[in-house]
C-alpha positions in Angstrom: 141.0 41.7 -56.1 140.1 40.8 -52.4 140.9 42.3 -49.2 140.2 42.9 -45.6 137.7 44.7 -43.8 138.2 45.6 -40.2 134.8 46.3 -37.8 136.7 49.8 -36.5 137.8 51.8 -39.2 139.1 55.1 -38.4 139.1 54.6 -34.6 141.2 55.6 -31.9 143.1 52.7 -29.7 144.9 52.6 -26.8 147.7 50.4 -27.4 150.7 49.1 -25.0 153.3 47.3 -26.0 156.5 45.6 -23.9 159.6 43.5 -24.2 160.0 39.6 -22.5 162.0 42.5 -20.1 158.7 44.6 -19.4 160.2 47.8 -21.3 157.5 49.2 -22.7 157.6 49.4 -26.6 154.7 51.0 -28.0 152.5 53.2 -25.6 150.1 55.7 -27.3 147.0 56.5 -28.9 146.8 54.6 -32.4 143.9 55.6 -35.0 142.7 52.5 -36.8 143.7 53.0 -40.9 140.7 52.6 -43.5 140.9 49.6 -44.0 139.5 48.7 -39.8 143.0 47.3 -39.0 146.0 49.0 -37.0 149.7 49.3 -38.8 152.5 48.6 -36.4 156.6 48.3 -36.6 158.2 46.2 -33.9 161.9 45.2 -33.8 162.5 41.6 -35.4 163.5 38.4 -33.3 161.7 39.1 -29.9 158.5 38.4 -28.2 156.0 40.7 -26.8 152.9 41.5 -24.6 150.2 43.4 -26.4 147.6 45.0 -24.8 144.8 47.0 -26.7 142.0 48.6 -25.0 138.5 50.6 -27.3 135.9 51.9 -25.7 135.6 49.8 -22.3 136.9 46.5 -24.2 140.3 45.2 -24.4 142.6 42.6 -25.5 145.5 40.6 -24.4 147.9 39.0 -26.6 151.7 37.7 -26.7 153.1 38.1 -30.0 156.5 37.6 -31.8 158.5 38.6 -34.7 160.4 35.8 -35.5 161.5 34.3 -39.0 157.8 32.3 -39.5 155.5 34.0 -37.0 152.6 35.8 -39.2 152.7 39.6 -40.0 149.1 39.8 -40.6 147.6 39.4 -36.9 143.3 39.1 -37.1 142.6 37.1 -33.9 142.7 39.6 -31.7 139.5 39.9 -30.4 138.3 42.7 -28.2 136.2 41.9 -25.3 
């Protein structure tokens, strides 16, 4: 059995999250799981802006939740 590995296990994140509207979504501390990665829920069918900041580093993504988009995210890269 294989699986993944995150760099930050067990970490805390600062995490932002809005709408195509700019209502924000998500905003809170999230600790990394185990595993390095970070579990999130958001509503199906819409597109957002993800921003993700750890210790002086950040990252800036659009994502979406549509019928074929991925559920698994590992680009993110912080920088």
């Amino acid at each position: 059995m294989t699986g993944c590995q995150g760099e930050l296990a067990n970490e805390e994140f600062s995490v932002y999250i809005e709408d195509e509207k700019g209502n924000a979504v998500i905003n809170e501390t999230v600790k990394s799981l185990a595993n390095g990665f970070i579990d999130l829920w958001l509503p199906r069918n819409q597109t957002y802006n993800v921003k993700i900041d750890y210790s002086g580093k950040t990252v800036e993504a659009e994502l979406s939740t549509f019928d074929n988009d991925p559920t698994c995210i590992t680009t993110m890269q912080l920088m």
